[in-house]
Structures are given as structure tokens and as C-alpha cells.
C-alpha positions in Angstrom: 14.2 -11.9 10.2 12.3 -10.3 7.4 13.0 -7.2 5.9 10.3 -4.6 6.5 9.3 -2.2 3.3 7.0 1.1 3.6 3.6 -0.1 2.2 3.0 3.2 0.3 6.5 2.7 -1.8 6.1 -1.0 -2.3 2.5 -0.4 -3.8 3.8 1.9 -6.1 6.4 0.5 -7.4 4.0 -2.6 -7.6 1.4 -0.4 -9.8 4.6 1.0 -11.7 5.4 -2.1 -12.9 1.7 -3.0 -13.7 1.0 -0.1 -15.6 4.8 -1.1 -18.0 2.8 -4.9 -18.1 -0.4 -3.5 -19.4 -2.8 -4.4 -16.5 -6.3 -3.1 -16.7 -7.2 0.7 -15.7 -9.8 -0.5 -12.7 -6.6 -2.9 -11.5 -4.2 0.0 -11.3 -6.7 2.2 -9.6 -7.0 -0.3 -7.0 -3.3 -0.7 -6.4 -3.2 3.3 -6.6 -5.8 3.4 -3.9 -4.1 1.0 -1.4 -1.0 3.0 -2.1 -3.0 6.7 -1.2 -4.1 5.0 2.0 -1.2 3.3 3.2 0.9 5.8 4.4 0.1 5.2 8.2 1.8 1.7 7.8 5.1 2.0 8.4 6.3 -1.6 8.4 5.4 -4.0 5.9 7.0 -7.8 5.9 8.2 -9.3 3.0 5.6 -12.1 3.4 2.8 -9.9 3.1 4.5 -8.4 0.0 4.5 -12.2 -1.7 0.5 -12.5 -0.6 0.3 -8.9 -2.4 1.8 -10.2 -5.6 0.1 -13.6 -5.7 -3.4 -11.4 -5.3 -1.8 -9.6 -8.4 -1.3 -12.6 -10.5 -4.5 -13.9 -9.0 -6.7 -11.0 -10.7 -4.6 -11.0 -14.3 -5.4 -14.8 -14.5 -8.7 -14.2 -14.0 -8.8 -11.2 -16.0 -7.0 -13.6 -18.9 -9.8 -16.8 -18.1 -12.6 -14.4 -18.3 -11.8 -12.3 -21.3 -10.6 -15.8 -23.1 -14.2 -17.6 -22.1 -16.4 -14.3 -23.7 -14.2 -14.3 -26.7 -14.8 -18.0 -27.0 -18.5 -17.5 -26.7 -18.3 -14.7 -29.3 -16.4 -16.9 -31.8 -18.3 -20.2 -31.1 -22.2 -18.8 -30.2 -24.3 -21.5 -29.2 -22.7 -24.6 -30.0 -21.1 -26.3 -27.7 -19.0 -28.3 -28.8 -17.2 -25.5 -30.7 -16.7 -23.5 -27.3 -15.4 -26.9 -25.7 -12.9 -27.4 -28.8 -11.6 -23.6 -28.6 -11.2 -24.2 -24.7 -9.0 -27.1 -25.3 -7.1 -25.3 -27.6 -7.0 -21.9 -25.9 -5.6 -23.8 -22.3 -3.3 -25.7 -24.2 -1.5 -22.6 -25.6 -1.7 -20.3 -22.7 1.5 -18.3 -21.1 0.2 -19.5 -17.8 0.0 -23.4 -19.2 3.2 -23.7 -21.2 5.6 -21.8 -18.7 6.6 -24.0 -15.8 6.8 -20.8 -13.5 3.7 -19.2 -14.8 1.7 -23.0 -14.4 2.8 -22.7 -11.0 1.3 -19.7 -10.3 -1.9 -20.8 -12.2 -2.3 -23.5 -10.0 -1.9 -21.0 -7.1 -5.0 -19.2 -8.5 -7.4 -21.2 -10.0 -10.6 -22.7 -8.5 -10.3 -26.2 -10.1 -6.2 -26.9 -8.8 -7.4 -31.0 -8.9 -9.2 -30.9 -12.1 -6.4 -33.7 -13.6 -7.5 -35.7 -11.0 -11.5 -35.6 -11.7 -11.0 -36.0 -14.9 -8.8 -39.5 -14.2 -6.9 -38.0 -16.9 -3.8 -40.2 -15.6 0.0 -40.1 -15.1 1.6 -36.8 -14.9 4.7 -37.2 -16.8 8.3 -37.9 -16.0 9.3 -34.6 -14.9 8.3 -31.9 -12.2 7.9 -29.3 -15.4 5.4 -31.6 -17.0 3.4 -32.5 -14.1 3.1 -28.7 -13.6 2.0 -28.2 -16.9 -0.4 -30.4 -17.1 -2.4 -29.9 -14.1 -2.4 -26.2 -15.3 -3.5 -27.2 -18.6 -6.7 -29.5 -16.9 -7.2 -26.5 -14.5 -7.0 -23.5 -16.9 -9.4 -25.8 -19.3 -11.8 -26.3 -16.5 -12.0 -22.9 -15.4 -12.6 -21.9 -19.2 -15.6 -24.6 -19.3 -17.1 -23.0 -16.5 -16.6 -19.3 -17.5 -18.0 -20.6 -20.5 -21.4 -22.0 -19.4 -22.5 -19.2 -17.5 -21.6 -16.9 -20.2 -23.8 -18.6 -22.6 -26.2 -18.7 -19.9 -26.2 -15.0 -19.5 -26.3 -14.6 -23.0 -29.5 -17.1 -23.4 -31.2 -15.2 -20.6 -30.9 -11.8 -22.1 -32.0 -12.9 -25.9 -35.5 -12.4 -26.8 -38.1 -15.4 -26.5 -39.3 -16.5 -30.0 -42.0 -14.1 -31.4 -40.9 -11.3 -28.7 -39.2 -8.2 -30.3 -36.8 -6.1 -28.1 -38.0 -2.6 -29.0 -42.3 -3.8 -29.0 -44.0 -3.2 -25.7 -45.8 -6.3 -24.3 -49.6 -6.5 -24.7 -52.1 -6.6 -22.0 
């Protein structure tokens, strides 16, 4: 039988620990919130505690894939090919790629868990540790693509068209 935990402590000891790891100020407001309006929930199984934590590792490897893609963008502008280079090299150094608990968990939050696959990028490895790895590396990579595009999308879409300054007010 699983052991029940009061909501209200559980969440803050879970923002506690947040706070020590760094996580973002609008993260540990969240967590702070729950925590306020929890009281009235007495009885809290373990098993909703681990789909609590995997949320929390869900948002910090977002948080990581989205501040990596904008740096990316920053470093590389518009080329490409740069941006698909720094991806490469950024997924193939990250905590959640080279860790075999951390890949794991990456593969537990991205969006593109088969990306290995669609790539046809072939065998594995030899080991459960290197399989791990590198489907986290082909997801993390693909998820960094993708953050990618749209931020140099966004970027395109807010520069000015050719001729066109920002501050001049258009003729009629």
C-alpha cells in the first residue's frame, strides 16, 4: 500500500529543494502556489508525488531546450547551418544526454522520444546506458531543431522589411 504524504509539506519541501537547484522564479511561484492551496488535501499517494516530480523535470528540460535554442539563434543569426552545427554540439554535451539517469528522464519529457528512429540513424549500441544516451541525444537534438526554427521565425517576422525603418510612420 502506498504511503500517503500531506500535499502542502510535500510541495514545499519540493520548492525547497528547487529554490537550492536554481529553478526559475515563475517555477517556484507555481510550486509555492499549489503548496498555499493545498492544505485541504490531506492524503497524497506516493504515485502522484512521482507524476509531481516528473512535471518538475519536465518544465527544467524545457526551460534548458528553450533557453539553449535562443542562445543558439543569438550566436548563429540567420545561418542555418551554423544553428544546426551548435545543436549537434549543444545535445551532444548536455547533463540530460550524457547521464544515463538524466537521458532517461529526457526521454520521459521530450516531444520527439522516436527521433533515432526517423532519422534511421541505426543500431543503438551494446549496452542499455548507450541506447539511452543516444535516443536522448537524437531527441534533445530534434527538440533543439525545432525550438530553433520557430525562433528564427519569430525573429524574421519581427525585423523590419527592406527600406522600412522601425521608428518612421508609414505613408498614406
Amino acid at each position: 500500500m502506498a504511503k500517503k504524504q500531506n500535499l502542502h509539506d510535500m510541495l514545499q519541501v519540493v520548492a525547497d529543494v528547487a529554490e537550492e537547484q536554481g529553478a526559475s522564479e515563475a517555477f517556484l511561484e507555481h510550486l509555492r502556489w499549489m503548496a498555499q492551496r493545498s492544505h485541504h488535501v490531506k492524503n497524497f499517494e506516493n504515485d502522484d508525488l512521482v507524476q509531481l516530480a516528473l512535471g518538475i523535470k519536465e518544465c527544467e528540460y524545457r526551460e534548458f531546450i528553450d533557453s539553449a535554442a535562443k542562445g543558439i539563434v543569438d550566436e548563429a543569426g540567420d545561418d542555418e547551418e551554423a544553428a544546426q552545427e551548435r545543436a549537434s554540439e549543444t545535445a551532444d554535451g548536455a547533463h540530460c544526454v550524457i547521464y544515463t539517469h538524466e537521458a532517461i528522464l529526457t526521454l520521459l519529457s521530450t516531444r520527439n522520444e522516436e527521433a533515432w528512429f526517423d532519422q534511421g540513424l541505426g543500431e543503438l549500441g551494446d549496452s542499455f546506458g548507450e541506447a539511452v544516451t543516444r535516443l536522448a541525444f537524437a531527441a534533445v537534438e530534434q527538440d533543439l531543431l525545432e525550438d530553433i526554427s520557430e525562433e528564427m521565425e519569430r525573429r524574421a517576422d519581427e525585423e523590419p522589411e527592406d527600406g522600412e525603418d522601425e521608428d518612421e510612420e508609414p505613408e498614406e
